[in-house]
N, C-alpha and C positions, 0 to 999 in steps of 0.2 A: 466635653472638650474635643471629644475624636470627632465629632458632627460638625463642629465648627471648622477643625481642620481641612476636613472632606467641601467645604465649601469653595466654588470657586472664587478666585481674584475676583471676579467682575462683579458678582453676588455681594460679595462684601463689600466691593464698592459702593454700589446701591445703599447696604445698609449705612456703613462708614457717610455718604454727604445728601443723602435724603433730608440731613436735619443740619447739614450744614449753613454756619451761620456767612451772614454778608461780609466781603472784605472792610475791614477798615480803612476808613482816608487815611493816605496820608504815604511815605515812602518803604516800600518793601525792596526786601534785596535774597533774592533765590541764589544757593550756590551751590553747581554744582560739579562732582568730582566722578573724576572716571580712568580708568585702567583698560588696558585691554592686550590682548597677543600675550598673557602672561606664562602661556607654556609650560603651567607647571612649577613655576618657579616661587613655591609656597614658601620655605624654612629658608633662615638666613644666614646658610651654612651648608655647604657642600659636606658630603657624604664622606669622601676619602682623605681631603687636606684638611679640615675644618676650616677651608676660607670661607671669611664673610664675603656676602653675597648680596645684591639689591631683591628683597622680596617682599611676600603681602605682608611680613611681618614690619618691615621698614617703613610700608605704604600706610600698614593702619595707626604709626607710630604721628603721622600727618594728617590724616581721616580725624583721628583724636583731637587733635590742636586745635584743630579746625573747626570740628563740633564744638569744642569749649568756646571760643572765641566767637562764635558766628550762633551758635545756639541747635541743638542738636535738629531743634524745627525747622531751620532754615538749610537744611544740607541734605542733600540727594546723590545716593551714592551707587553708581552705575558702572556694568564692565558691557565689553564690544565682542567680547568673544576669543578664542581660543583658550581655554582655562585647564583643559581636560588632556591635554598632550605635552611634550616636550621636556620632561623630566623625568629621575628616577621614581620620587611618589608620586605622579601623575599614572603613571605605569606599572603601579604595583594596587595601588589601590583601584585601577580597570580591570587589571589581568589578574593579579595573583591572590588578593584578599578580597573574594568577591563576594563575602557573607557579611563584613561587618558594614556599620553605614558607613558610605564613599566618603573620602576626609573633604573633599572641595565643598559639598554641604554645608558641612562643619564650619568651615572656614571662613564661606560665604556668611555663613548665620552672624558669626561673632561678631564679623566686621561690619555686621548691619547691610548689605549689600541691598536697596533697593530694586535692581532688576538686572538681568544678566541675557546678552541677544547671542545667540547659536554661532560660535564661529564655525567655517570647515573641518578642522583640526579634530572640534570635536564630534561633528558627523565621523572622522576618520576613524574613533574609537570603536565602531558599531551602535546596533541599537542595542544591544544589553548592558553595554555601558552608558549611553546618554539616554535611553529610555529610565533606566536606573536612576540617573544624576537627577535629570528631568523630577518625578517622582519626588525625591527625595532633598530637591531644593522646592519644591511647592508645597510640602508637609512645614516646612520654614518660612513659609510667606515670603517665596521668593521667587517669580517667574522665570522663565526661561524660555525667551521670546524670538521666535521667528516667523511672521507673518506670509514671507512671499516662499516657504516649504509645504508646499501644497498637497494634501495625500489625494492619491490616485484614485480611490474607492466612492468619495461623496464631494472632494472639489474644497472643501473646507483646509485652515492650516493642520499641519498635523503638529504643530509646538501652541502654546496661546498668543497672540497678536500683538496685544498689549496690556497694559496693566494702565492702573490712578492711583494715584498717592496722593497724599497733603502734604505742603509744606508751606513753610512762608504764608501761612494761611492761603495758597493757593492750588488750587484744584490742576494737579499734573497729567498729562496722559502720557505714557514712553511708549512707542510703537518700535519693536523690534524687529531685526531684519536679518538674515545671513547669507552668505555671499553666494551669489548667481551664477557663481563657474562652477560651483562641487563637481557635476555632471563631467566634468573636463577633466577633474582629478581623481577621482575616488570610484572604483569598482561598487558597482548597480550594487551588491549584496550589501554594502555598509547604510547607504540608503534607501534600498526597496521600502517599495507603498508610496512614496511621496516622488515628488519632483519641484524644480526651485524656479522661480519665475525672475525676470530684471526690476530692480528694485525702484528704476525710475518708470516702469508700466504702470506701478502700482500703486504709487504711494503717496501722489496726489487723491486718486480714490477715497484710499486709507485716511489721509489728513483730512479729507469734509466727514466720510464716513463717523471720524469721532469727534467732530468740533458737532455736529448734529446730534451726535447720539449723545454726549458725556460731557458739551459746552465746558470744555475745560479752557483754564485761564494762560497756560503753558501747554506745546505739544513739541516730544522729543523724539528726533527719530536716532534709537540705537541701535548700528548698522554694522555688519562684520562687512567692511567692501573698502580698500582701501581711499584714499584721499583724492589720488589719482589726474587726470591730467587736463580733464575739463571739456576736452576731445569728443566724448560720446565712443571713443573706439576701444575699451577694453572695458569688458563683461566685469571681470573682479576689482574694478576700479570705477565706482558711480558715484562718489564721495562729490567731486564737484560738477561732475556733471549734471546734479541735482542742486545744489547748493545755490541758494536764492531763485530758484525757478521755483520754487512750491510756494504756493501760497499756505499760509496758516500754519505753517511748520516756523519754530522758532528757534531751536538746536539741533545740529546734524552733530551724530557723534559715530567719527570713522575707526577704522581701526587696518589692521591685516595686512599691511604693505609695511611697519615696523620704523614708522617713519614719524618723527615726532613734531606735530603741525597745529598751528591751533590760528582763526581769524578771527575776529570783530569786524560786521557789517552792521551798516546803520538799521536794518530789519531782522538781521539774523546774525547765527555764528557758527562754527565750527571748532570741533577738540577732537585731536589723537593725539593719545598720551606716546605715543613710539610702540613700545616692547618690551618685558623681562624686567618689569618695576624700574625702571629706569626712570620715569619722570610720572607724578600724577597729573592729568590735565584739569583746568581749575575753571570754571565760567561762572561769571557773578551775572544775574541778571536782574535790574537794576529799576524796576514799576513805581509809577504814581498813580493811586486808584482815587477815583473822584467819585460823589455820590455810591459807593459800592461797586464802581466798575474802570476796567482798568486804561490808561487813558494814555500813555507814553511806558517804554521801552528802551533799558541801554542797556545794550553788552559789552562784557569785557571778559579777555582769556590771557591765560597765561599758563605755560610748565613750572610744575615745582619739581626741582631735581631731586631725585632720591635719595640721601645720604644712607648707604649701607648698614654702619653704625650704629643707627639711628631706631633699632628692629624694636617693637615694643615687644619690654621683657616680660610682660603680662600675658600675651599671645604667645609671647617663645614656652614659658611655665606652662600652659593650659595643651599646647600640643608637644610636649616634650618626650611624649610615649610613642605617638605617631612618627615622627620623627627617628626615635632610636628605631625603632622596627626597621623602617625605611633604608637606614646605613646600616644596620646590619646584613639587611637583604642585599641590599649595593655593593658591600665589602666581601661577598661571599666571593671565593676563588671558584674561577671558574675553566684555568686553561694556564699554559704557556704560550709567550709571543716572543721570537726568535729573530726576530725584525722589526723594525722602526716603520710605522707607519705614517708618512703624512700625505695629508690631503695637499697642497701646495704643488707636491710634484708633478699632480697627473695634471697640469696645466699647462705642462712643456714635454709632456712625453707621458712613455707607460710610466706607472710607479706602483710598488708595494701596494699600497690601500687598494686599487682600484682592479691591480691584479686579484687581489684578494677576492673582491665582490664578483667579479667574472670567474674564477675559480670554482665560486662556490656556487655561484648558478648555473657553470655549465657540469658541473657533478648531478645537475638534477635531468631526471629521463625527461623526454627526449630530444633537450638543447643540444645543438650542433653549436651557436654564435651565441653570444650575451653581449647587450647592451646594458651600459653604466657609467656612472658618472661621479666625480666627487660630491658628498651631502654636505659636507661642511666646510665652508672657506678656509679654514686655515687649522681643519686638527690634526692632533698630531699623539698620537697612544706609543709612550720606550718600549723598548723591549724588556720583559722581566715575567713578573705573573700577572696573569689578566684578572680582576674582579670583574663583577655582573658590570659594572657603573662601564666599565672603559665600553661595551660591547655600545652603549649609548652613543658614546665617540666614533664608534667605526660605523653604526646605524643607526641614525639619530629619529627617525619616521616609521612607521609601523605600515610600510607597503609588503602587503606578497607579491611573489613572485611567480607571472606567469609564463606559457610558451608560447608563441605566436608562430605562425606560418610568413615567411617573407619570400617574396622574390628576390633574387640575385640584382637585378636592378632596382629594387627599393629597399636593399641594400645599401647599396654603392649614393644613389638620392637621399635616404638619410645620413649616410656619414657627411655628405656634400650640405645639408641644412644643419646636421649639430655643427660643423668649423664655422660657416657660415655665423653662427652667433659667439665664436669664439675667436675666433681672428679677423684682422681685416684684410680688405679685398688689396692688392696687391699695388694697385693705382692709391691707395689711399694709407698705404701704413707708414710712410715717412719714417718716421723715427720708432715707431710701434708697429710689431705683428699682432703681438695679444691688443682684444679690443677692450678697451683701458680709456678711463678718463678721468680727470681730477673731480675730488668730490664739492664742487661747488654750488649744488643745487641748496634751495635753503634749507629746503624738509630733510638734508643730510645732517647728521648730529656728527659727522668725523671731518676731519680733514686728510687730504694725502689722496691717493689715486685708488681707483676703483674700476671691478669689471661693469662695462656698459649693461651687460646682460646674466641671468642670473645662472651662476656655476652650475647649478643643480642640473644645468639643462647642459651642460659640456659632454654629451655622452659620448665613448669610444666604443669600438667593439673587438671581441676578443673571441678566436678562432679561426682568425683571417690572419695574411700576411696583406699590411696596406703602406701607404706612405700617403702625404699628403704633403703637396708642392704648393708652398709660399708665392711662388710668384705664378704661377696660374691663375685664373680668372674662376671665380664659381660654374661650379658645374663641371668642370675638368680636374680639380683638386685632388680628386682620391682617386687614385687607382690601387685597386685590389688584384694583387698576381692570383694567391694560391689559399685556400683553409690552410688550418697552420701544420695539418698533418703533410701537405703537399701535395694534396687531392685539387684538379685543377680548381679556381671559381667560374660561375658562369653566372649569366644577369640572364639567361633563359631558367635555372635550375630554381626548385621551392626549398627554403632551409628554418628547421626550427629555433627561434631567436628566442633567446629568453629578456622578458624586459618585467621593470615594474608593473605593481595594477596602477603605480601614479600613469606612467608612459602610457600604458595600454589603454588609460582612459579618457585620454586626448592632453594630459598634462604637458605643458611647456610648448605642446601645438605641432610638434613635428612630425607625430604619424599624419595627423591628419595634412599638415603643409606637401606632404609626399604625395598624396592621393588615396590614405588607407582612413576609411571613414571608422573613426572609433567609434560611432555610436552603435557599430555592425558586428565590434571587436568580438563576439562570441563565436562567430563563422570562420572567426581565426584559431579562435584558441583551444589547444590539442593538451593542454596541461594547466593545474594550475598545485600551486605550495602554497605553505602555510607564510606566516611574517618572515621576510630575509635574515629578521637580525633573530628570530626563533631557530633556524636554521642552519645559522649560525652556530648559538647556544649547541645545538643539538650535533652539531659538527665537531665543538672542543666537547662534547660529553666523551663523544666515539672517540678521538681521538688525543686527546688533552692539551694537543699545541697543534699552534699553525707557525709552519718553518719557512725558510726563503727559498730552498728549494721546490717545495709542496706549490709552492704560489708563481711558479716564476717560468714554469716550461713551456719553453716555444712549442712543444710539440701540442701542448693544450691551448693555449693562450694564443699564437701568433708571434705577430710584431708589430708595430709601426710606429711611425716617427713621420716628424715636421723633416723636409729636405727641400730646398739644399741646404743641407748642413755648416755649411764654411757661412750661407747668409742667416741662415735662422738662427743655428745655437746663439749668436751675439747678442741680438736683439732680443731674444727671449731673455736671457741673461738679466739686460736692462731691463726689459718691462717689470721683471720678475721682482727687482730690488726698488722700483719705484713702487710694487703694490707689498711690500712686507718686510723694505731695508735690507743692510747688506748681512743679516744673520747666514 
């Protein structure tokens, strides 16, 4: 049995339709189901309030139905990637139980999970955790596929490419893919040996490469890259840029931009299910085979909404241990919090949370300035006792932090490109400073108003005394008097910045929009730390609370603010109640 295991997918292909018999005439119907961006978001049940939650347990409560009704032969059951970050078990079973087997295996197995394509997120965990996962979902007869992650050493993938299944009595190939920007996000250590190619150089290649070699009847490509805009001009967004230009490809399945989107074309189609079990995405494909060969083609897609409710209580029973582990680790006390944290504020000025995170990176040797940003659109952690779970709310990513060398003038140019994506330019804010726009796009699942640009990239900086003027023009916006001890600034002097490894590794684009070539970022860097939110941990160890004076002095931190004040406070005011009501 262990000899068979050790086998690879593609070996056992061979054996599995070596002896495969001819299709049958007559009408087949392939269905298939897919997830993806699930972040972790396994049990159907938060850790500290016990609210129900949309998760894989609610998802396979649908997978089931489905299989009954459809035949468990005809259903193919796919995830797009990010699986392995973004929640407390996600994070407990990378980091802290790293002896028993990973629960996402597990999970993956139960659910039957046909094949699973590498999103970033879980590049972000390292290799000893997704070399692990890796492993440990192919002992399960379960790929984990990225074809365009190329290892440095022989030029071959360093994940498997893709995988064949049977269904519907027809011969599948799923070609997996994961997103082509990592290199922009994610510090070289997390994925040393490899590097990531664009998924539309490649993948026409790839689609004759297996219609020749594996004459499959279905070819799927499952893609961590979002949906995207069809443009050709963003790297982690190839989803339509690709979509109907391949020949012989017959499902594109996107994912990573959390946007819930699915089409039917008269040759092909496309599914993203969104994000965080929120919807399963569902394609029937719909064959008449004649003489044994298949002769017409019709797609059809659709979202099935998640009902929370809905968690099969059979899956809840089976990891009910895993689970209680998880909230108890989650529940542990870990500090005092003396102040209200939310993310919301620092979108109109300094605020607590974000003082916080500058605080605590410039306590590290030998940051002068800290660069940071809100991580999460709208959290918000009371004041009382801290558990492990809230430290997730204050730092929801598993970036370290490191120190970089800046000039004084690209200083002053980066604060000028973060407003730059955060307000509008002066001639165009009419009734709006923050850059804000209603959510009418289709692939939006909300309605109400939204930031044009994504928060994460709102960075301020702290150690300076700045302002930055509404009605200036870019590139004049910020002036910076003094560091916040009162030591003069100068755009000749060199100062050590502390920034994410997301920032430092060309994330969100603004070192590099400045002129600081990230791909060089080591020539910069004089320091580096462990995870922010470890750092954290390790900061309420030593000291057991964070106070509002601890977090809040000019003499560390600075100041600055939007002015003129008599025109900005108003406006913000408004924008502020159009993106989150008058709470």
């Amino acid at each position: 049995m262990k000899f068979f295991r050790l086998l690879s997918l593609s070996v056992l292909s061979v054996l599995l339709f070596s002896c495969r018999q001819p299709l049958t005439d007559g009408e087949h119907t392939l269905v298939i189901l897919t997830t993806n961006d699930v972040h972790g978001q396994w049990f159907d049940s938060s850790y500290v309030d016990s609210r129900v939650r949309k998760s894989l347990f609610a998802v396979n409560y649908y997978v089931d139905s489905i299989r009954k009704a459809q035949g468990p032969e005809n259903v193919l059951l796919l995830d797009a990637g990010d699986c392995l970050q973004g929640d407390n078990a996600a994070y407990y079973f990378n980091y802290v139980d790293t002896l028993s087997p990973h629960l996402y295996p597990r999970l993956a197995s139960y659910m039957q999970y046909d094949a699973v394509a590498v999103g970033n997120h879980d590049i972000e965990t390292g290799h000893k955790v997704y070399d692990r996962v890796r492993g440990q979902l192919q002992e399960r007869g379960i790929p984990f596929l990225a074809a365009n992650a190329i290892r440095n050493d022989n030029g071959k993938p360093y994940f498997q490419p893709y995988t064949i299944v049977e269904r519907a009595g027809l011969k599948v190939a799923v070609l997996g893919y994961t997103n082509a920007n990592i290199k922009a996000w994610l510090a070289e250590e997390v994925w040393s040996g490899m590097h990531f190619v664009s998924i539309a150089e490649v993948i026409q290649k790839d689609v004759d490469a297996i219609r020749r070699k594996e004459h499959p009847d279905v070819v799927i490509a499952l893609m961590h890259t979002s949906t995207g805009e069809g443009n050709g001009a963003i790297l982690e967004g190839e989803g339509l840029d690709i979509f109907d230009q391949i020949e012989g490809l017959d499902w594109y399945i996107c994912s990573h931009d959390h946007k819930p989107f699915v089409e039917a074309r008269k040759n092909t189609a496309l599914l993203n299910s969104g994000s965080h079990c929120r919807y399963l995405a569902q394609g029937k494909l719909h064959l008449t085979v004649q003489s044994g060969k298949v002769v017409s083609k019709r797609y059809e897609t659709s979202l099935i909404p998640v009902n929370a409710q809905k968690a099969d209580p059979e899956m809840r029973a089976h990891f009910q241990e895993e689970f209680q582990t998880v909230k108890d680790f989650t529940r542990m006390e870990v500090g005092t919090l003396n102040v209200d944290l939310r993310t919301r504020d620092a979108y109109v000025g300094m605020s607590s949370y974000v003082n916080l995170i500058h605080t605590l990176c410039l306590s590290q040797e030998p940051a002068q300035l800290s660069i940071a940003a809100p991580l999460t659109y709208n959290g918000n952690v009371r004041t009382g006792t801290l558990v492990f779970n809230d430290l997730f709310t204050i730092y929801p990513f598993e970036n370290q932090l490191y120190v970089i060398t800046m000039t004084g003038d690209e200083v002053r140019r980066f604060l000028e490109a973060s407003y730059q994506r955060w307000i509008l330019t002066w001639e165009k804010q009419g009734d709006h400073i923050l850059h804000i726009i209603p959510r009418d796009n289709m692939r939006m699942s909300q309605s109400g108003w939204s930031f044009a640009n994504l928060p994460y990239n709102f960075d301020s900086m702290a150690g300076l005394n700045y302002t930055v003027d509404v009605t200036k023009p870019v590139g004049e916006r910020v002036v910076i008097t003094t560091l916040a001890d009162g030591t003069p600034f100068s755009e000749d002097a060199t100062y050590n910045v502390a920034v994410t490894s997301y920032r430092a590794s060309g994330g969100g684009n603004l070192l590099d929009e400045i002129g600081i070539n990230t791909d060089q970022i080591d020539q910069r860097v004089v320091a580096r730390y462990p995870e922010i939110r470890n750092l954290l941990y390790k900061r309420l160890q030593e000291d057991a609370s964070i106070d509002p004076e601890e977090i809040s002095d000019p003499a560390v931190l600075g100041e600055w603010k939007f002015i003129p004040e008599n025109i900005a406070a108003p406006v913000l005011e408004a924008d502020m109640k159009l993106l989150f009501g008058r709470e």
